[in-house]
C-alpha positions, 0 to 999 in steps of 0.5 A: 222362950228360952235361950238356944244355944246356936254355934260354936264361938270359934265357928264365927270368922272375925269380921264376917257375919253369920246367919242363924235361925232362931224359933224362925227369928233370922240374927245375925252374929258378928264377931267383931276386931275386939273380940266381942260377938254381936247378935242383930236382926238379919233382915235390913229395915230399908228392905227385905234383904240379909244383913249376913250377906253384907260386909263388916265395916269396924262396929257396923253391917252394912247392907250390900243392897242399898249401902244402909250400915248398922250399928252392931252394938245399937242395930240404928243405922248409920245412914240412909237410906235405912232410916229404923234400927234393927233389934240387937239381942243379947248373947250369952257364951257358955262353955265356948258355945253361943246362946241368944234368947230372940225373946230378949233383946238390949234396951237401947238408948238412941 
């Protein structure tokens, strides 16, 4: 599968989460305090709920269902009572716009 690209980088909101669809993989995108743009698995592994529509905490979205917060940079969560990571995908910038593969995503060591 080849990347897409999604979004503008400068249509990301620091601090705030995005929701895009790709090849009907739901990710959220993160531009966090530093910078640095997250891509993570949309859908909370605790329930069936958008991790988009959470709040971003420092280096971690939170669910604002049942309060699991995840890592952005490792998709594990921090507490319960999500107890299974979520996938975090690779994000490539090129020429200011956003591309993810949802075929590929970072080897996490937990």
């Amino acid at each position: 599968m080849p990347r897409t690209k999604v979004l503008a980088a400068s249509d990301l909101v620091q601090d705030q989460a995005t929701r895009v669809v790709v090849d009907d993989v739901p990710i959220a995108l993160v531009l966090d305090s530093n910078g640095e743009i997250h891509a993570i698995g949309d859908t909370c592994s605790h329930g069936q709920i958008s991790l988009s529509e959470g709040f971003v905490e420092g280096d971690t979205l939170e669910c604002w269902a049942h309060g699991s917060a995840f890592s952005l940079a490792t998709g594990v969560p921090q507490n319960l009572p999500a107890y299974e990571p979520v996938p975090v995908y690779v994000v490539e910038i090129e020429d200011g716009d956003v591309y993810i593969d949802p075929s590929v995503t970072k080897e996490i060591e937990q």
